[in-house]
ChimeraX commands (.cxc) that place a marker at each C-alpha (Angstrom):
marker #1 position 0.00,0.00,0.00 radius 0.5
marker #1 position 2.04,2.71,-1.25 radius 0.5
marker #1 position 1.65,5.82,-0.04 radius 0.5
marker #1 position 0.04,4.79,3.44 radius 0.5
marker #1 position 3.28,4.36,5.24 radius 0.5
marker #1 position 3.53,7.72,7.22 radius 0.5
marker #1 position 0.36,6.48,9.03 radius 0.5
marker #1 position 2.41,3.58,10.40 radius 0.5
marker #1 position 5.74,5.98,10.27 radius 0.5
marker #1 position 3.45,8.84,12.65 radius 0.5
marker #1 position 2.39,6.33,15.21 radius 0.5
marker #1 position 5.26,4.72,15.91 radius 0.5
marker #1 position 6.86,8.45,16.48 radius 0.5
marker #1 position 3.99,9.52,18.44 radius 0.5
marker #1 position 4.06,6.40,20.50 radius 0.5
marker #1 position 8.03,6.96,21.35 radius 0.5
marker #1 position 7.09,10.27,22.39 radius 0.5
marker #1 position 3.99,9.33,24.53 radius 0.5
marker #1 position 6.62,6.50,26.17 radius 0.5
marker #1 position 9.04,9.33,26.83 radius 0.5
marker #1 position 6.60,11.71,28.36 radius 0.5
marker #1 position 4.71,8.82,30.38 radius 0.5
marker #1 position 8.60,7.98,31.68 radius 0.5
marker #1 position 9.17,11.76,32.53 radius 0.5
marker #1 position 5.81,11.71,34.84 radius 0.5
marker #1 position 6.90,8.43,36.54 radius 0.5
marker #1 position 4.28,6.60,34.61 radius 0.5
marker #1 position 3.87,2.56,34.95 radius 0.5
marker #1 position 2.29,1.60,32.17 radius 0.5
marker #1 position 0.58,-1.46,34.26 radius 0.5
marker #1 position -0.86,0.73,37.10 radius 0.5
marker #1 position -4.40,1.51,35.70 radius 0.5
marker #1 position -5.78,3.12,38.23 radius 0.5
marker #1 position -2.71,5.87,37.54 radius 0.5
marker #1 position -3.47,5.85,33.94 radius 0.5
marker #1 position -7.32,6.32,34.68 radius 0.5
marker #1 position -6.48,9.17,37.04 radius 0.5
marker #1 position -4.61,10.33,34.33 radius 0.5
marker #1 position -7.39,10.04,31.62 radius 0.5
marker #1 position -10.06,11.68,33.41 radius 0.5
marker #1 position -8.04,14.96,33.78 radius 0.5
marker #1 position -6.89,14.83,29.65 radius 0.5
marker #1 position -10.66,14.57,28.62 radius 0.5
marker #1 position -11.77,17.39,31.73 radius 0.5
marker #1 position -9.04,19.53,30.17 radius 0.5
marker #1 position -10.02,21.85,27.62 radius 0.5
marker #1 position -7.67,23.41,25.20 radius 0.5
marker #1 position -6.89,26.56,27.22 radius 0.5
marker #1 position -5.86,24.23,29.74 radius 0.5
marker #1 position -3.70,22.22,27.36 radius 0.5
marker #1 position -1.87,25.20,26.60 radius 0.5
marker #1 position -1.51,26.28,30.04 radius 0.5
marker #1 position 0.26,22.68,30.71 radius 0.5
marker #1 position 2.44,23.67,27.85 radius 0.5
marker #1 position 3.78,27.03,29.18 radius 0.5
marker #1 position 3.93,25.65,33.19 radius 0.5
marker #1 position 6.94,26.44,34.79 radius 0.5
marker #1 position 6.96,23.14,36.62 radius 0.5
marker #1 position 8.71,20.19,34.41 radius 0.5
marker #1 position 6.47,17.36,35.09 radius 0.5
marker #1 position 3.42,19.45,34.60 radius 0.5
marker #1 position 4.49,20.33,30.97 radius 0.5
marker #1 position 5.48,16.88,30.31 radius 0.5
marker #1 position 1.83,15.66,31.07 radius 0.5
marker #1 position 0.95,18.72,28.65 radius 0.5
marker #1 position 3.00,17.14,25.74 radius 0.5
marker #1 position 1.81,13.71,27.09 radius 0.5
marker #1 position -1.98,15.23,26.68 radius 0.5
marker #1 position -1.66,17.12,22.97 radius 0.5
marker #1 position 0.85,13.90,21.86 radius 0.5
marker #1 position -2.45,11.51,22.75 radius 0.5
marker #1 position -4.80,14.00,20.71 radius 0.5
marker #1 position -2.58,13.55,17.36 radius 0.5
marker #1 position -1.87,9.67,18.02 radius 0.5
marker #1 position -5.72,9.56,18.15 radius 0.5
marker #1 position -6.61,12.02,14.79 radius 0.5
marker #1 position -3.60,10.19,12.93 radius 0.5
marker #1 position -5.84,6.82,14.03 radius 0.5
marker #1 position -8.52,8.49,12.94 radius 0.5
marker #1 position -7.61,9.07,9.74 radius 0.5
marker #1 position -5.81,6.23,8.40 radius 0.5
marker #1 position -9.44,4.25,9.66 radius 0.5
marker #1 position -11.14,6.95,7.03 radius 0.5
marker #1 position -9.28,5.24,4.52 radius 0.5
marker #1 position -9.36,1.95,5.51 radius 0.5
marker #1 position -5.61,1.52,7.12 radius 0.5
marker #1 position -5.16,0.23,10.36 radius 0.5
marker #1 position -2.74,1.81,12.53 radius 0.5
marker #1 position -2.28,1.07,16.58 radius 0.5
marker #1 position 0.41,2.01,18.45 radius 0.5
marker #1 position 2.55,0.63,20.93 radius 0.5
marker #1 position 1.78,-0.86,24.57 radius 0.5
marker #1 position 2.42,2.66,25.85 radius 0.5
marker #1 position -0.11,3.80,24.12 radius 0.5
marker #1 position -2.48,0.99,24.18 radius 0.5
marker #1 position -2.47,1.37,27.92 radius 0.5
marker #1 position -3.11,4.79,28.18 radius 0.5
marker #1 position -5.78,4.73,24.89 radius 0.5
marker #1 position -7.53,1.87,26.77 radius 0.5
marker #1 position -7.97,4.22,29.93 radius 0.5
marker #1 position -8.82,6.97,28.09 radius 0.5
marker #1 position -11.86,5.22,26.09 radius 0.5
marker #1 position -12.87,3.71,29.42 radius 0.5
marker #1 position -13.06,7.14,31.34 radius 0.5
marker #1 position -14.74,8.42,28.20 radius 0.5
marker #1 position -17.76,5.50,28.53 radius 0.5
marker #1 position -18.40,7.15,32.45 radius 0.5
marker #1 position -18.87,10.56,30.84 radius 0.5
marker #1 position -22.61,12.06,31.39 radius 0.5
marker #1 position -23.88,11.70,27.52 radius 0.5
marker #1 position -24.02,16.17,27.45 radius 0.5
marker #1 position -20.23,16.01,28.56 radius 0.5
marker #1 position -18.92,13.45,26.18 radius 0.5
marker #1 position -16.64,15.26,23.76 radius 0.5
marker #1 position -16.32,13.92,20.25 radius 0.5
marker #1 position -13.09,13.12,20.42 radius 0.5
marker #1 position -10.30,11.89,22.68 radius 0.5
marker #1 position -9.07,14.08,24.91 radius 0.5
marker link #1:1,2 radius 0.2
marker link #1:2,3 radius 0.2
marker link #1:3,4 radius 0.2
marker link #1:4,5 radius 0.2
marker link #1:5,6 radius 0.2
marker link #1:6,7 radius 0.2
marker link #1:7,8 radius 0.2
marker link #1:8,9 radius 0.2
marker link #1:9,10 radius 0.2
marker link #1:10,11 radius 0.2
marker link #1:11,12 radius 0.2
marker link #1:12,13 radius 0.2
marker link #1:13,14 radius 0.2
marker link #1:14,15 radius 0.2
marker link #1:15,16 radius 0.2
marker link #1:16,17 radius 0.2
marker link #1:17,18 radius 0.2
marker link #1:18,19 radius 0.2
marker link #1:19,20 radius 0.2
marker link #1:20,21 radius 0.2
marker link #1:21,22 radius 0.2
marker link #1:22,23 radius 0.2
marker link #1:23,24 radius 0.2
marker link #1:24,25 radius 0.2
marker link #1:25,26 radius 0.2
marker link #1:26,27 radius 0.2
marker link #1:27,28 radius 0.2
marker link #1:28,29 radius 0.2
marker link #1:29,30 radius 0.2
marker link #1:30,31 radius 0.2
marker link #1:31,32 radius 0.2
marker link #1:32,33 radius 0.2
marker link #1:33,34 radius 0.2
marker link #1:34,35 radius 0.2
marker link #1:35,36 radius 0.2
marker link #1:36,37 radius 0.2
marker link #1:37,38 radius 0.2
marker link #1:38,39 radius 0.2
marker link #1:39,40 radius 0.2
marker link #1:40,41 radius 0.2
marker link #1:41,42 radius 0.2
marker link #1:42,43 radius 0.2
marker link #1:43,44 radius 0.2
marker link #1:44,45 radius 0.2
marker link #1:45,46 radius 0.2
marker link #1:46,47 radius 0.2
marker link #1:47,48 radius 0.2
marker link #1:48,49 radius 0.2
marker link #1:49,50 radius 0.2
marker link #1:50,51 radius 0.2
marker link #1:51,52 radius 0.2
marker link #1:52,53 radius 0.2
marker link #1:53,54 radius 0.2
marker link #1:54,55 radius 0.2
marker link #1:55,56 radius 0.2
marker link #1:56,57 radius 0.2
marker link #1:57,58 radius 0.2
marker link #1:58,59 radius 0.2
marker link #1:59,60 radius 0.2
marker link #1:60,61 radius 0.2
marker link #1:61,62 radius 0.2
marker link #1:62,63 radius 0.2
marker link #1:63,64 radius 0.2
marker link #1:64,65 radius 0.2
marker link #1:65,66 radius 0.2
marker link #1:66,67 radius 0.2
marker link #1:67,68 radius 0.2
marker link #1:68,69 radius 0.2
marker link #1:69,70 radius 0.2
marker link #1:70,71 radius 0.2
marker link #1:71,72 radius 0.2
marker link #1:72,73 radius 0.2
marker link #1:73,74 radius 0.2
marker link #1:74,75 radius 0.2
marker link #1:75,76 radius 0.2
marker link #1:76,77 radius 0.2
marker link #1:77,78 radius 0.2
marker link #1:78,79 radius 0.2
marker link #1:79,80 radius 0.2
marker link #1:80,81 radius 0.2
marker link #1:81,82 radius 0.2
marker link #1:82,83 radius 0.2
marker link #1:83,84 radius 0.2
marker link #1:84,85 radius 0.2
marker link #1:85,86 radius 0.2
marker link #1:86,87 radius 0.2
marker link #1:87,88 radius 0.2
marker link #1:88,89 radius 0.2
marker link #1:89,90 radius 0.2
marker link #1:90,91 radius 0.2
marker link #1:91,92 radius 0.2
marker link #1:92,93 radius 0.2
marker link #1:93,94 radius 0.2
marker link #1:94,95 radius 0.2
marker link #1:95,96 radius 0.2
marker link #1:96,97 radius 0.2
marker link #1:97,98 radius 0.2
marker link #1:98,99 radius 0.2
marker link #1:99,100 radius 0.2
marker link #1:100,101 radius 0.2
marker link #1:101,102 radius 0.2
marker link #1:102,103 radius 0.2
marker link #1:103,104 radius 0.2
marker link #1:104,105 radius 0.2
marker link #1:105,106 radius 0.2
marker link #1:106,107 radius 0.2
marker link #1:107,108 radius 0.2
marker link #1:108,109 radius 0.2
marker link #1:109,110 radius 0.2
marker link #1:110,111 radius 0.2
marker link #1:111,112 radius 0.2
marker link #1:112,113 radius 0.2
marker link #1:113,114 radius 0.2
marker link #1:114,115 radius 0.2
marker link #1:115,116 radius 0.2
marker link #1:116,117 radius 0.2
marker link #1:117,118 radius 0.2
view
C-alpha cells in the first residue's frame, strides 16, 4: 500500500514520544488506576488548559501537557488512516493509556462526552 506508510511511520513516532513523556511523569504503564487518574483529567481539560500545561513552569506538569496534545494527534492520525481503511495502533504505551482513556470516556454524562479523545 504505497503511499500509506507515514500512518504507520506517525504512530510509531507519536508512541516513542507518549513512552518518553509517560517515563518523565513516573508513569507505569501497568498501574491503571494511575493511567485512569490520568485520563479523566486529559478529557476534563479543555484546550486553554492544554496550553496552560504547555507554558507551566513546573517540568512534570508540561510533560503531562506534551503527554496530553501527543495523545490528541496519536488519536486524529488513528482516525484518519481508519477513514481510509488503514489500520494503525500504536505501541503498549499507548495501548495502555488509549484503553484508559476510552474507558473514562464511557463514564462521561452523555451532554459532557466530547467527540473526540481528549
Amino acid at each position: 500500500m504505497s503511499g500509506f506508510g507515514h500512518y504507520d511511520q506517525t504512530a510509531q513516532a507519536l508512541e516513542r514520544e507518549i513512552r518518553r513523556r509517560g517515563i518523565a511523569i513516573g508513569l507505569d504503564w501497568s498501574d491503571t488506576a494511575r493511567l485512569r487518574t490520568l485520563a479523566r483529567e486529559a478529557l476534563s481539560c479543555t484546550a486553554e488548559c492544554r496550553i496552560g500545561l504547555l507554558r507551566h513552569p513546573d517540568y512534570m506538569e508540561r510533560r503531562k501537557g506534551e503527554l496530553f496534545a501527543l495523545s490528541e494527534l496519536m488519536l486524529v492520525t488513528m482516525r484518519q488512516s481508519a477513514q481510509i481503511g488503514v489500520h494503525t495502533h500504536g505501541g503498549p504505551a499507548w495501548k495502555a493509556f488509549g484503553r484508559a482513556l476510552y474507558e473514562e470516556a464511557e463514564n462521561l454524562p452523555a451532554h459532557a462526552a466530547a467527540p473526540s479523545l481528549p
